[in-house]
C-alpha positions as YAML, in Angstrom:
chain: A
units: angstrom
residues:
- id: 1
  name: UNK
  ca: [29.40, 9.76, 22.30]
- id: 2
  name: UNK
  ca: [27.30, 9.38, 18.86]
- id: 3
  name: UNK
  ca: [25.17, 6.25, 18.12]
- id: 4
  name: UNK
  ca: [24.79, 4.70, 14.89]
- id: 5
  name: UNK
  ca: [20.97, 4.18, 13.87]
- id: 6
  name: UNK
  ca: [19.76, 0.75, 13.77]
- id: 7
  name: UNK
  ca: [18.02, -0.31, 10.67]
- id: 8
  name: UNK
  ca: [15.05, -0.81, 12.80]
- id: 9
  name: UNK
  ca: [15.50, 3.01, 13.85]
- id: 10
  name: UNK
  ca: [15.94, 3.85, 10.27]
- id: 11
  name: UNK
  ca: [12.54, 1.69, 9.22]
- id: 12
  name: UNK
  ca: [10.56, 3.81, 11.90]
- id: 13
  name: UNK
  ca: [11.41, 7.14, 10.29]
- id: 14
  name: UNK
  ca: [10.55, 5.75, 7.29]
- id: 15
  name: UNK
  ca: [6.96, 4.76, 8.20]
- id: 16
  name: UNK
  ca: [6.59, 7.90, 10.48]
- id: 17
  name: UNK
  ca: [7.56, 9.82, 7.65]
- id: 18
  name: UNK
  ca: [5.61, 7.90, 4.65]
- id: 19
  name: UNK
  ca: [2.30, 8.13, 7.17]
- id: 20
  name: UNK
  ca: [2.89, 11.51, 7.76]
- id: 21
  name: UNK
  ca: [2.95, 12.04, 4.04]
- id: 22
  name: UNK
  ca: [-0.11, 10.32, 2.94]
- id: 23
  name: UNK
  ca: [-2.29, 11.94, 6.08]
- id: 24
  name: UNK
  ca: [-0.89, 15.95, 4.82]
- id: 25
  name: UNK
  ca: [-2.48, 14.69, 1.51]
- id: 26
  name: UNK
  ca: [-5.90, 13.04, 3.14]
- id: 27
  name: UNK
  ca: [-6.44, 16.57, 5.45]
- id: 28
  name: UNK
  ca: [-6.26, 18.22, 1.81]
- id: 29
  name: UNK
  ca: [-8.67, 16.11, 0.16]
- id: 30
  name: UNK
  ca: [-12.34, 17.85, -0.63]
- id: 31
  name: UNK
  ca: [-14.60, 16.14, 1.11]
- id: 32
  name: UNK
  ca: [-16.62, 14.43, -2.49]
- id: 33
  name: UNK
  ca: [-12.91, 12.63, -3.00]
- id: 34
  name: UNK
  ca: [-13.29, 10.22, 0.00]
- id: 35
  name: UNK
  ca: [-15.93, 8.78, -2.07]
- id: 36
  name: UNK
  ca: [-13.85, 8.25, -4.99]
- id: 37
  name: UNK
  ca: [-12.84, 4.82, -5.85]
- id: 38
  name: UNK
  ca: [-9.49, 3.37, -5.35]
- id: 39
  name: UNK
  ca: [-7.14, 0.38, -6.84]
- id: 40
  name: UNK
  ca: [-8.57, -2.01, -4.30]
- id: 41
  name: UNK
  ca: [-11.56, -3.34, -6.10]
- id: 42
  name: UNK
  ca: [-14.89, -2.29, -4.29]
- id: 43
  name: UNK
  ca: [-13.07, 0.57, -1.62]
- id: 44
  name: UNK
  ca: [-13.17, 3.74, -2.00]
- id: 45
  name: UNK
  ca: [-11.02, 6.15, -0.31]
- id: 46
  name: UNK
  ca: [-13.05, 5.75, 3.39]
- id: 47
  name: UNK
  ca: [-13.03, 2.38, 3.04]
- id: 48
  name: UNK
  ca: [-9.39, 1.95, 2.68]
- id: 49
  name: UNK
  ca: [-8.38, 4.60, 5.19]
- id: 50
  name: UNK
  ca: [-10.09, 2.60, 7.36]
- id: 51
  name: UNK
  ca: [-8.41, -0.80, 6.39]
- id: 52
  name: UNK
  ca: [-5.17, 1.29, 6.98]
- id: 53
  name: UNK
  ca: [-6.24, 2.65, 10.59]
- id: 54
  name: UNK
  ca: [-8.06, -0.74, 11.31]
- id: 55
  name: UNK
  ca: [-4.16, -2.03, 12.98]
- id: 56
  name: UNK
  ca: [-3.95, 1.34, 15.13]
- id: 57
  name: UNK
  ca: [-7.88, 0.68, 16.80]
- id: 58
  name: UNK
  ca: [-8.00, -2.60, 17.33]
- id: 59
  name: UNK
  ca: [-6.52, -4.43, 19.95]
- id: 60
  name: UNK
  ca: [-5.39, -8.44, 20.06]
- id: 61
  name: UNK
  ca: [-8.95, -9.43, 21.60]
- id: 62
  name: UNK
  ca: [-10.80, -7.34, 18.75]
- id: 63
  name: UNK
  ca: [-8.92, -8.41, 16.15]
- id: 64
  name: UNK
  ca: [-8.99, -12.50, 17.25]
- id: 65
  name: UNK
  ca: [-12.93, -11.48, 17.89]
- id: 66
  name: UNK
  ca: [-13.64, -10.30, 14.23]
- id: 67
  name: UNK
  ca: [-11.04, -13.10, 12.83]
- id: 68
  name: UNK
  ca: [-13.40, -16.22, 14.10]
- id: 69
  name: UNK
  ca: [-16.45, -14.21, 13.39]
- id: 70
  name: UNK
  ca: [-14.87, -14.40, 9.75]
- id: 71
  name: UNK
  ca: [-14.05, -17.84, 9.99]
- id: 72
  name: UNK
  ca: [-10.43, -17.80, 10.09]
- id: 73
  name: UNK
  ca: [-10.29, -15.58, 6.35]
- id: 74
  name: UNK
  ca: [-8.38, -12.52, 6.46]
- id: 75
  name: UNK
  ca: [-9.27, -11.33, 3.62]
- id: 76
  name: UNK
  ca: [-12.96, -11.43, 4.30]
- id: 77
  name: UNK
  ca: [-12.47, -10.09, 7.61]
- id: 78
  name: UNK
  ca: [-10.32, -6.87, 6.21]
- id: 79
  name: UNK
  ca: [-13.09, -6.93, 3.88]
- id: 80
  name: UNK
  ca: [-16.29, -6.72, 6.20]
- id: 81
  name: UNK
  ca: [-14.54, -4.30, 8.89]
- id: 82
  name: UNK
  ca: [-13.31, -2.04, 6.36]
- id: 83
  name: UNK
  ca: [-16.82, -1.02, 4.78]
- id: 84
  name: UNK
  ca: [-18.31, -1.62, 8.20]
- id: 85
  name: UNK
  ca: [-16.05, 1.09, 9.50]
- id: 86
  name: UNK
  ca: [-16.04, 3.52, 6.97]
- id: 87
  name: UNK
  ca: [-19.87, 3.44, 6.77]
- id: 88
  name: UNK
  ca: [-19.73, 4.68, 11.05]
- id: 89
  name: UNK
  ca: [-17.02, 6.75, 11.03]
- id: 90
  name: UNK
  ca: [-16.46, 10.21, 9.79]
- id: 91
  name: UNK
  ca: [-13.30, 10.73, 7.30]
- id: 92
  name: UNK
  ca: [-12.50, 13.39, 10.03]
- id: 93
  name: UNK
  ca: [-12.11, 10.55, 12.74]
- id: 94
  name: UNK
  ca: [-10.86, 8.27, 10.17]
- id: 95
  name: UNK
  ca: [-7.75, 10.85, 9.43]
- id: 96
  name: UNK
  ca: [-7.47, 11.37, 13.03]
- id: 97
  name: UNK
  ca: [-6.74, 7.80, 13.43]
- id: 98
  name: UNK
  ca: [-3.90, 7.70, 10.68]
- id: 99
  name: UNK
  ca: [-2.55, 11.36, 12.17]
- id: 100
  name: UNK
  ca: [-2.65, 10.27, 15.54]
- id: 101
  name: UNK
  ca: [-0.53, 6.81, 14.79]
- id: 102
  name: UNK
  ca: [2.09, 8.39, 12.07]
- id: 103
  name: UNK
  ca: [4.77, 6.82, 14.90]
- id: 104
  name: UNK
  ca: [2.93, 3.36, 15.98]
- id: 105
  name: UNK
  ca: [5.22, 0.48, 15.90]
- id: 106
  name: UNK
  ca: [2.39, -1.86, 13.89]
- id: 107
  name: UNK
  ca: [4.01, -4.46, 12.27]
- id: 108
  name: UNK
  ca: [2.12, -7.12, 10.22]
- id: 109
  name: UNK
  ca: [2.41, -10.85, 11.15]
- id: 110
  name: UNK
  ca: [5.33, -11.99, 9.46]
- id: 111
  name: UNK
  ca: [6.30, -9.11, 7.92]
- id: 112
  name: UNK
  ca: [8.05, -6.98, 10.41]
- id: 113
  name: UNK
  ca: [8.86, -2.87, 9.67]
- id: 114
  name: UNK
  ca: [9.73, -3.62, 6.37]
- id: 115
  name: UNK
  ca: [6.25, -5.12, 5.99]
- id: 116
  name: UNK
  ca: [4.34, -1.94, 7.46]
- id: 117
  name: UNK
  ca: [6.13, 0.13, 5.20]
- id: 118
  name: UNK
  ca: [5.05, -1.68, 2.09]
- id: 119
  name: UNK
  ca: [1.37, -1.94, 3.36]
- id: 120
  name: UNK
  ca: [1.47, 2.21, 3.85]
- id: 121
  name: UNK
  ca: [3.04, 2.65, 0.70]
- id: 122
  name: UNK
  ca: [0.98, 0.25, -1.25]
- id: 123
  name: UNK
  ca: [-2.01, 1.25, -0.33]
- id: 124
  name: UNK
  ca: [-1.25, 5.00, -0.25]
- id: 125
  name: UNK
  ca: [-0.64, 4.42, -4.19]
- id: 126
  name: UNK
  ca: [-3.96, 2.47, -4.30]
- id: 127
  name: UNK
  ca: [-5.44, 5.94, -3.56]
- id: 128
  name: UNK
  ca: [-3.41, 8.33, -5.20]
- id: 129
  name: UNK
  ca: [-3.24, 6.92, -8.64]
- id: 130
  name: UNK
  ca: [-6.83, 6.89, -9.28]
- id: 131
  name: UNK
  ca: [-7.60, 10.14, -7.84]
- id: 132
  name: UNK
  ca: [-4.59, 11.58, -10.49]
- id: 133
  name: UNK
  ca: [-2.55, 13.19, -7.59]
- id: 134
  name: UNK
  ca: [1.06, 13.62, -8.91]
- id: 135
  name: UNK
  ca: [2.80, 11.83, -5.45]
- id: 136
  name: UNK
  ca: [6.36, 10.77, -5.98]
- id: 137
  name: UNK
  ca: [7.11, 8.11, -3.19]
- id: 138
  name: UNK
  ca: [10.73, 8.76, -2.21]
- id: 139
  name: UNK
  ca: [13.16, 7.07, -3.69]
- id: 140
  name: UNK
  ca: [14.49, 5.00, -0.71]
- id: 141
  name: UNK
  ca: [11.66, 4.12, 1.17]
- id: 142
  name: UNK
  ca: [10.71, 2.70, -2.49]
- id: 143
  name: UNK
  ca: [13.63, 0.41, -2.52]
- id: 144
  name: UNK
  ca: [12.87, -1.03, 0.94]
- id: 145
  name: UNK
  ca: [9.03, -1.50, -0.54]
- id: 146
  name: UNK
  ca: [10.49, -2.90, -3.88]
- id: 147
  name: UNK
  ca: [13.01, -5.22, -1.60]
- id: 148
  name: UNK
  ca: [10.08, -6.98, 0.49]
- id: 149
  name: UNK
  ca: [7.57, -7.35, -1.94]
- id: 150
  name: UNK
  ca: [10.10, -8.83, -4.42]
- id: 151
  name: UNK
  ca: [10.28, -11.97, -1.85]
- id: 152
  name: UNK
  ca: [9.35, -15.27, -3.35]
- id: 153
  name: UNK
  ca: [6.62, -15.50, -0.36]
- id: 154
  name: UNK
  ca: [5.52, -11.92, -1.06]
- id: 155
  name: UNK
  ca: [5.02, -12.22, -4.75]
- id: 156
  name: UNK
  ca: [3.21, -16.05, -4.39]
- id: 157
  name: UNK
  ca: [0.74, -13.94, -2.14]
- id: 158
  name: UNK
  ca: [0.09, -11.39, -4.61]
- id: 159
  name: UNK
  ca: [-0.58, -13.95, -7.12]
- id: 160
  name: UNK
  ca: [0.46, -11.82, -10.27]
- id: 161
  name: UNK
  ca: [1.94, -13.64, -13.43]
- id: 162
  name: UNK
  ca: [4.99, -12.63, -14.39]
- id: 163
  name: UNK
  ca: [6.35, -15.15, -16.38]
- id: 164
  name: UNK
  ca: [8.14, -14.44, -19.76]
- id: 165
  name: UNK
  ca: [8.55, -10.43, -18.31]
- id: 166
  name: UNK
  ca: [11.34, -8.10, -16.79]
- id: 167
  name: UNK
  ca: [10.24, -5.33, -15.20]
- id: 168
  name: UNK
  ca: [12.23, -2.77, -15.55]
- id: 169
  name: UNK
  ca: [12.28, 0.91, -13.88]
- id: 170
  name: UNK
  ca: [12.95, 4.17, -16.03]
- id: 171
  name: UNK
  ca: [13.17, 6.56, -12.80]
- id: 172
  name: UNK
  ca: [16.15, 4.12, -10.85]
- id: 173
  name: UNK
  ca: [18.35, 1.44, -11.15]
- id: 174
  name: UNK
  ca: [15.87, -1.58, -10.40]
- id: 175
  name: UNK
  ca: [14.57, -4.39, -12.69]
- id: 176
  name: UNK
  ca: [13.23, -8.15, -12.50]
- id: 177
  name: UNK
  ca: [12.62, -10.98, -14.27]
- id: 178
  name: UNK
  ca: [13.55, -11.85, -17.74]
- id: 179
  name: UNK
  ca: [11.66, -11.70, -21.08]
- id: 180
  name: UNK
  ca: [9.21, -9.35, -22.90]
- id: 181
  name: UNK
  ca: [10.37, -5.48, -21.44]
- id: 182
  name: UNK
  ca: [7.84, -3.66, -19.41]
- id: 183
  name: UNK
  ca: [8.89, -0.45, -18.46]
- id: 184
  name: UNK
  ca: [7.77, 2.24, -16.35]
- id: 185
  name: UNK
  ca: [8.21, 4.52, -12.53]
- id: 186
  name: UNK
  ca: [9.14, 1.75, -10.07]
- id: 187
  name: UNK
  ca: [6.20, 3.14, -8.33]
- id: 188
  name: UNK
  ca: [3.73, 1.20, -11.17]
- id: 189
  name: UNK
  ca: [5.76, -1.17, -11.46]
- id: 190
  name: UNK
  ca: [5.32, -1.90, -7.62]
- id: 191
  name: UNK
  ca: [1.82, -1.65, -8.25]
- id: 192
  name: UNK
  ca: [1.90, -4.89, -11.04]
- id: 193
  name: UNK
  ca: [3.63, -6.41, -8.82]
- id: 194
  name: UNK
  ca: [0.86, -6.21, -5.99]
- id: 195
  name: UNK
  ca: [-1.54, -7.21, -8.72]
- id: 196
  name: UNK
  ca: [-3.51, -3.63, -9.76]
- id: 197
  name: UNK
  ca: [-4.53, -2.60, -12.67]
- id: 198
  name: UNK
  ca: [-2.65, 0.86, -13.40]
- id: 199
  name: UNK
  ca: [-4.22, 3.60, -15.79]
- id: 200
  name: UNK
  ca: [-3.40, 3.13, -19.25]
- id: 201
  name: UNK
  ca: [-0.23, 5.36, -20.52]
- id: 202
  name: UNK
  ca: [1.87, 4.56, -17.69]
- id: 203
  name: UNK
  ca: [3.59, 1.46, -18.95]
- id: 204
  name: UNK
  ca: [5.45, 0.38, -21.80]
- id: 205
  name: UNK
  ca: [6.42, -2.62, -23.40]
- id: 206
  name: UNK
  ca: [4.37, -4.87, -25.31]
- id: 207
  name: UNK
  ca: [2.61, -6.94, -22.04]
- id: 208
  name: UNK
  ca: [1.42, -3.66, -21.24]
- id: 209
  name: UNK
  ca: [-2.07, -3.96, -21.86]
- id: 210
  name: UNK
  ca: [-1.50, -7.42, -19.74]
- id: 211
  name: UNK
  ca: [-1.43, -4.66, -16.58]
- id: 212
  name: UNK
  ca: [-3.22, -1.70, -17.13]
- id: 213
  name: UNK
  ca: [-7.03, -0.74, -16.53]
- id: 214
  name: UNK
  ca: [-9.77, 0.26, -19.39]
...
């Protein structure tokens, strides 16, 4: 008897596989690089490691604990831990923490698989594009990323104007919006979307300069 996956099954690879990925290319980095700074303002490489591992060490009473401690903000909470726990802990447990979790079920609140994947991918970008490492994220876990964040919900968190633009892909068959033409890898383009800044060159179209750094 054969079983068909579910897409929940399918999801699960998909993060195993993208966390997998992005902890090969952490064990390879020299050791000056975890110092280098990323696409989320203020982090560097340690510090967002550690925003990504921060789900996998923390239990509900921690994570409630360091919530009201923050007074209810997120943001300022994901902030504080983040450079708290990069400044204790060694990259080598920091990787250990993403190596030993490539499998764990995470999801965030509200955002199910679909919204783990997108927070690997995301921020796996938000490392690799400034540090000029060549990673191709595959091609369908892309489109499940490019699916969620897409969501009227997800792009009113993000905050990004993108009125009077259509993004449009040059490496697959995706594109949104209407207007002025900004092209580019679906990969940047994910990154607009999310609200960073990506190195100059990378996009084309004439609001191009409206989204890239420098």
């Amino acid at each position: 008897m054969t079983t068909t996956p579910t897409a929940d099954q399918d999801l699960m690879r998909a993060i195993t596989a993208e966390r997998q990925d992005l902890a090969d290319l952490l064990g390879d980095l020299p050791d000056q690089a975890w110092d280098a700074a990323t696409l989320c303002t203020g982090w560097r490489v340690r510090e967002l490691v550690a925003h990504v591992t921060m789900p996998f060490r923390y239990g509900p009473a921690r994570f409630l604990s360091e919530l009201v401690r923050s007074g209810g903000r997120f943001h300022v909470m994901a902030d504080r831990c983040a450079r708290r726990d990069a400044a204790r802990m060694p990259a080598a447990e920091l990787l250990a923490a993403l190596s030993e979790n490539v499998a764990n079920p995470w999801k965030p609140p509200g955002g199910g698989l679909s919204g783990a994947l997108t927070h690997d991918v995301v921020h796996g970008l938000d490392m690799t594009v400034p540090l000029g490492i060549a990673r191709q994220v595959p091609e369908d876990r892309l489109r499940i990323v490019m699916a969620a964040i897409t969501d009227s919900r997800a792009l009113k968190h993000f905050g990004t104007d993108l009125a009077g633009v259509e993004l449009r892909a040059d490496d697959m068959d995706w594109s949104l919006g209407s207007g002025q033409q900004l092209s580019g890898a679906a990969q940047d383009l994910l990154l607009v979307m999310c609200g960073r800044k990506v190195p100059p060159g990378r996009l084309h179209g004439a609001p191009a300069g409206r989204f890239t750094s420098g």
